[in-house]
C-alpha positions in Angstrom: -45.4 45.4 -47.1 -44.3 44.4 -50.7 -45.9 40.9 -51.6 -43.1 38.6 -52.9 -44.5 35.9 -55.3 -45.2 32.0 -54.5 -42.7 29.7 -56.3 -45.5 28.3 -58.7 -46.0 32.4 -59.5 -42.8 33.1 -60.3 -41.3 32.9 -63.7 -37.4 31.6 -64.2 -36.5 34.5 -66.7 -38.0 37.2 -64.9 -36.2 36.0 -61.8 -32.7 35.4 -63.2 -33.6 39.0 -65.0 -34.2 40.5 -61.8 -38.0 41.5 -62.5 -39.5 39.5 -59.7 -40.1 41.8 -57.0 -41.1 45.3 -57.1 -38.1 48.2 -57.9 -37.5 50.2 -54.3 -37.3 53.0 -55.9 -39.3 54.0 -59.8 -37.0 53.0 -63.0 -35.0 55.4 -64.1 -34.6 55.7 -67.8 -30.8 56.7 -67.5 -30.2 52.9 -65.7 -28.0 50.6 -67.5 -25.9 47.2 -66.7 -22.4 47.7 -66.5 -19.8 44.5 -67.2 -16.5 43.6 -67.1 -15.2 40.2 -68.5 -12.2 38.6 -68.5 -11.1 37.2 -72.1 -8.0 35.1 -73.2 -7.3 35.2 -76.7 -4.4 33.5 -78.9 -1.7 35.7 -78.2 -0.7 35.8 -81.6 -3.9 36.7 -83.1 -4.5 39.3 -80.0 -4.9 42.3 -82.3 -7.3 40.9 -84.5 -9.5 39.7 -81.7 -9.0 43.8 -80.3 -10.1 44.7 -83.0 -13.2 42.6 -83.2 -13.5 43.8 -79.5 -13.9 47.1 -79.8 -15.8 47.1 -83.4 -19.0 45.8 -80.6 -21.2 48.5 -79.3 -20.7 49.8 -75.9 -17.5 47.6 -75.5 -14.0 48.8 -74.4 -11.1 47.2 -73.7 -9.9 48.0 -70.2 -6.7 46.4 -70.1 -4.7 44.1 -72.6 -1.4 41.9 -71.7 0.9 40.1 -74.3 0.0 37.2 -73.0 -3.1 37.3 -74.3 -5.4 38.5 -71.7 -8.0 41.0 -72.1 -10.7 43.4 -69.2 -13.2 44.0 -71.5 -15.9 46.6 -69.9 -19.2 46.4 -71.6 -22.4 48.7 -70.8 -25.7 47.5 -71.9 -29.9 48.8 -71.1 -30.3 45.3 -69.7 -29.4 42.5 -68.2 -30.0 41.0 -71.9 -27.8 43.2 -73.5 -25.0 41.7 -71.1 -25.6 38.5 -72.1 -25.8 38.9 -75.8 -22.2 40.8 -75.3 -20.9 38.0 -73.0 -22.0 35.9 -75.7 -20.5 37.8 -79.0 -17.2 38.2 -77.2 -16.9 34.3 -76.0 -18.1 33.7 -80.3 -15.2 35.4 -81.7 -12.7 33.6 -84.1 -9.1 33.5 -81.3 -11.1 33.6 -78.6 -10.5 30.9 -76.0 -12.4 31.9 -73.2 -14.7 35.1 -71.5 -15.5 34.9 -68.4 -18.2 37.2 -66.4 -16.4 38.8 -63.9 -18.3 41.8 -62.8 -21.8 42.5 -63.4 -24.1 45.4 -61.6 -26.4 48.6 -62.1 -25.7 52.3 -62.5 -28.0 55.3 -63.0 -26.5 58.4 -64.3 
């Protein structure tokens, strides 16, 4: 039976990072996070933030509207990596808002 550790054990970044218990199955070096965020940009500045988009490693743009809307799918080795995408994206100049939608594992 795996041991789960006491609050005053457990660290806040290793939990939010999803490190505090044991993996159910060994790591596998082809793992990575995959995300999808929701952005609203100016529409009238909408290709510029596009391009801005898609100059970002492992970031695609999903789906696009006039309107200003944007499914950004991002791919990153860790939950980090999401964040510091997240982050970039929600920095951009035209940017008004990114939102998190989806966030979860794959292994190839």
């Amino acid at each position: 039976m795996a041991k789960f550790p006491t609050t005053r054990d457990l660290d806040r970044r290793e939990f939010v990072n999803g490190r505090w218990a044991a993996p159910v199955s060994g790591p596998s070096k082809d793992a990575c996070e995959i995300a999808s965020i929701l952005v609203q940009a100016r529409p009238d500045r909408l290709d510029a933030v596009v391009r801005a988009i898609e100059a970002l490693p492992r970031a695609q743009i999903y789906s696009r509207d006039a309107r200003g809307k944007l499914v950004v799918v991002i791919e990153a080795s860790d939950v980090g990596g999401v964040g510091a995408g997240l982050n970039a994206i929600s920095l951009l100049p035209d940017v008004l808002s990114a939102t998190l939608v989806f966030q979860g594992s794959a292994d190839d």
